[in-house]
N, C-alpha and C positions, 0 to 999 in steps of 0.2 A: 504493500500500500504506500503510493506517496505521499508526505504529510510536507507543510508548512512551517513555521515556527512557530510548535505546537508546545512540545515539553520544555522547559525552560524557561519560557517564555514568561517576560517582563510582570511583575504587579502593577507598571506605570501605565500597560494599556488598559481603558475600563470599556472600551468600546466592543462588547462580545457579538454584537446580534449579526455578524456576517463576516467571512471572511475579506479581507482590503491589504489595501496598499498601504505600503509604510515609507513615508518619502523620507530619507533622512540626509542628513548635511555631511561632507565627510570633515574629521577635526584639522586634519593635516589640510585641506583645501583651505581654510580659515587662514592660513599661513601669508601675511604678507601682504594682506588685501586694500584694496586705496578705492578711491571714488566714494561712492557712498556706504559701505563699510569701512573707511578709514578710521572712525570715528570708536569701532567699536577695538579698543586695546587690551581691555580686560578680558581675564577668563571670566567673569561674570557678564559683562558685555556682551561677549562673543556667544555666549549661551542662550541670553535673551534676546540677541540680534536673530539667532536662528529658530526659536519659537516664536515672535514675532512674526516674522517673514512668512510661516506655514508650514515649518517644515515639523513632523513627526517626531523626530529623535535627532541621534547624533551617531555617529560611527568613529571610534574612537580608536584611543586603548586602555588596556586595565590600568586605573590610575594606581599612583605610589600610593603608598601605606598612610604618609600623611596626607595625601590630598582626599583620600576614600570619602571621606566624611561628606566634605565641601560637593563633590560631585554629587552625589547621593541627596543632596538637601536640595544642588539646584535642578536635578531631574526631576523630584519631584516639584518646587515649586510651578516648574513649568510644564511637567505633565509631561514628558519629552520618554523614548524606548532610548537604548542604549544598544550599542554593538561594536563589536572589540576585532583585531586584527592580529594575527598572532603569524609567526613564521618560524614555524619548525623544520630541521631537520630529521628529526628521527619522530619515531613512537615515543622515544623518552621525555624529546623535547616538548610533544603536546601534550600528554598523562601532566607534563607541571604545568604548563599553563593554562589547561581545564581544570588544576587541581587551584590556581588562582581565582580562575573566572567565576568559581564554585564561591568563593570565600568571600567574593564581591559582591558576589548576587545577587544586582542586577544587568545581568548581558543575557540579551534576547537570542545570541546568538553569532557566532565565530565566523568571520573569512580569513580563511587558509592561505597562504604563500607557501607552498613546498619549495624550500627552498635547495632543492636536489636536480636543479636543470639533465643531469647527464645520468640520471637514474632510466634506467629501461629495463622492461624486461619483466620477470617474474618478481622482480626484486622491488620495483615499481610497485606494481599490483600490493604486493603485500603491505607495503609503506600507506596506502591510501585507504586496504580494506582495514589494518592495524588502527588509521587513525578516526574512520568512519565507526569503527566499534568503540576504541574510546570514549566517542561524541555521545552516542547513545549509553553507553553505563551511566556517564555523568549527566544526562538531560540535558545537553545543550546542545543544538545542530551546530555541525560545524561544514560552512560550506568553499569545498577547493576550488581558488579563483582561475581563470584562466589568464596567466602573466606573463609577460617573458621572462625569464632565467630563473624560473623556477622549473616544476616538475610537468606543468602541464604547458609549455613555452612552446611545442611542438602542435600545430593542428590536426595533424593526421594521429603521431603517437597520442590526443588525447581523444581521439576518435577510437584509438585500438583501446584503449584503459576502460572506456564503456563498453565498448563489446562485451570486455571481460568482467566490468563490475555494473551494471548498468542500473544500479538503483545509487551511482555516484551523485551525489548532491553538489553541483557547480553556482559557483557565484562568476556568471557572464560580463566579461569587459574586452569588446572584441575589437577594441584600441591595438593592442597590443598584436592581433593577428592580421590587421588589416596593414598596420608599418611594419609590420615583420613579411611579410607575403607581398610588397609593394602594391596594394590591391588598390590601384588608382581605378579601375572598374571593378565589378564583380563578376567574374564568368560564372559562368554554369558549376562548372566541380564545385569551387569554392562556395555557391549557394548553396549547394546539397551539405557538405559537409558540415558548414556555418549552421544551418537550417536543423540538421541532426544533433548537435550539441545541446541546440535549445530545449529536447526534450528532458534534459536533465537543468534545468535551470532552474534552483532558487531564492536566486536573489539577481540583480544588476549592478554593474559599477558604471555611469554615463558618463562617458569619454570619447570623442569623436577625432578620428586621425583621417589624414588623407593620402595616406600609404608613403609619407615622406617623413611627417610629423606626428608625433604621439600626441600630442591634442592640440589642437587650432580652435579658433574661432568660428561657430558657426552662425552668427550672425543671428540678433535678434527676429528677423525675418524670417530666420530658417531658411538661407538663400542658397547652403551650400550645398556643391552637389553629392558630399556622401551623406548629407543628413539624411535623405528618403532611405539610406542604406541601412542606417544605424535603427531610425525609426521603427522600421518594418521587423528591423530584429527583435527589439524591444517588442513590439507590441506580440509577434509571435510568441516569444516564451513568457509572457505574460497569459497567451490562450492558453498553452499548455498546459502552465501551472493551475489553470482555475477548471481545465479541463480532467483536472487529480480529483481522486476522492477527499475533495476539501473538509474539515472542521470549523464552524464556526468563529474560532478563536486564529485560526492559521493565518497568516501574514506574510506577504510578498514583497521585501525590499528590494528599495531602489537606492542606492546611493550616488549622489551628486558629489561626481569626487573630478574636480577639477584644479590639478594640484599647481604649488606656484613653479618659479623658475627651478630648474631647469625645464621644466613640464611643458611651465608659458612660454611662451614666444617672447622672444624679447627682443632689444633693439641696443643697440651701446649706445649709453649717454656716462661718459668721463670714466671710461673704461673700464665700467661695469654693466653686467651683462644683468640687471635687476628688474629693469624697468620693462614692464610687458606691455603688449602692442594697443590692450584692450582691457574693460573692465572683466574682471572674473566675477566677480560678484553678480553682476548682472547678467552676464552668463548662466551661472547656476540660479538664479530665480526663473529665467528661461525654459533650463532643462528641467526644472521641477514644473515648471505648467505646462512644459510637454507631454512628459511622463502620466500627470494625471490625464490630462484628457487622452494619451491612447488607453488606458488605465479605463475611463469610461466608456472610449468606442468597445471596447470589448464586451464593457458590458450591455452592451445592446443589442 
């Protein structure tokens, strides 16, 4: 059966009566931001500039010992879900930091970096079914991103990991296969295989590349031409997901992770390379009002 983020799952969401989207802000994309989040410098700022704005939660990491407290007061003041990023090497390495996530808890829920790029093989498989049993002893999903120089950096080798494990719970960011594959159009193969990944999708990371860049601007407009690309992905593994045996309580993130320099684009001004081409911030309030409304065409 496929479930959502279902065990584990947050006491900050109260909203049960159907399953939904969960838009959240990524923390690291906060990183650096100017125009009209300049303003927000605090980590209290920055908290309530992203509840504020509409967004659901926040995607994080497990904070320090002393900051535990402080986050926990402003999730709940602002009613915000929480989800954490973690990148293991081994089974060892995520057994500890689910045994954190556990101590914290509140995180709805883990994205994965395997950080073993040159792992294949049976040795692979084991690495991922080792970490996917993990996630379930301790209640919390934990879902493997698709990144470059990690384990899943390969589109085809994470095309063979499903064959082999096919109830693998992915969190899609297909930025990173679109400037790796120089996919300045999409042919045919790359739709099918693109298309086949989504059936294990649960969660989004929205990042748009145009097979040169790993994120660009796509224009308030939505003018650019892989957005219709990215879109159509999105909305895709969004059917799929609600095409599961959904739970009322399940929940489908999306994270708006638009990170700064090196990420941004940028320009030299007094030979530093800081200064990006564009607002990010406006950016990501963009990709969050995209996201819902494919988010509702679906459900219609």
């Amino acid at each position: 059966m496929r479930s959502g983020i279902r065990y584990g799952v947050s006491t900050l969401m109260t909203d049960t009566s159907q399953e939904k989207l969960l838009v959240e802000m990524s923390w690291w994309g906060m990183n650096g931001l100017n125009g009209t989040a300049g303003h927000a410098a605090t980590f209290q700022e920055k908290v309530k500039l992203i509840a504020e704005n509409g967004f659901d939660g926040i995607n994080a990491f497990i904070p320090a010992r002393d900051e535990s407290a402080h986050w926990k007061e402003l999730l709940e003041q602002y009613n915000l879900s929480f989800s954490v990023n973690a990148y293991p090497s081994s089974i060892a390495d995520m057994a500890k930091f689910l045994e954190s996530a556990v101590a914290f808890g509140h995180v709805g829920y883990i994205n994965a970096q395997v950080m073993r790029p040159f792992l294949i093989g049976d040795q692979a498989l084991e690495l991922l079914s080792g970490i996917d049993a993990l996630s379930r002893q301790a209640g919390i999903p934990v879902y493997i991103e698709t990144h470059r120089g990690t384990i899943t950096q390969d589109l085809i080798r994470t095309k063979q990991f499903l064959e082999a494990l096919p109830a693998l719970m992915l969190t899609i960011d297909y930025s990173h296969y679109v400037v790796a594959g120089e996919l300045h159009t999409v042919s045919p193969e790359a739709e099918e295989m693109l298309q086949g990944l989504l059936l294990n999708a649960y969660s989004i990371h929205t990042r748009i590349s145009n097979g040169e860049q790993i994120q660009i601007d796509p224009g308030e407009a939505g003018v650019h031409p892989m957005l219709p690309h990215f879109a159509r992905w999105w909305a895709s593994a969004m059917k799929h997901w609600r095409s599961g045996n959904r739970h009322p309580r399940d929940r489908f993130p999306v994270v708006i992770e638009l990170g700064p320099a090196p990420y941004a684009i940028t320009v030299d001004e007094g030979g530093s390379r800081q200064t990006e081409i564009s607002d990010r911030w406006s950016q990501s309030l963009y990709l969050k009002q995209l996201v819902k409304e494919l988010w509702r065409q679906e459900r219609l």
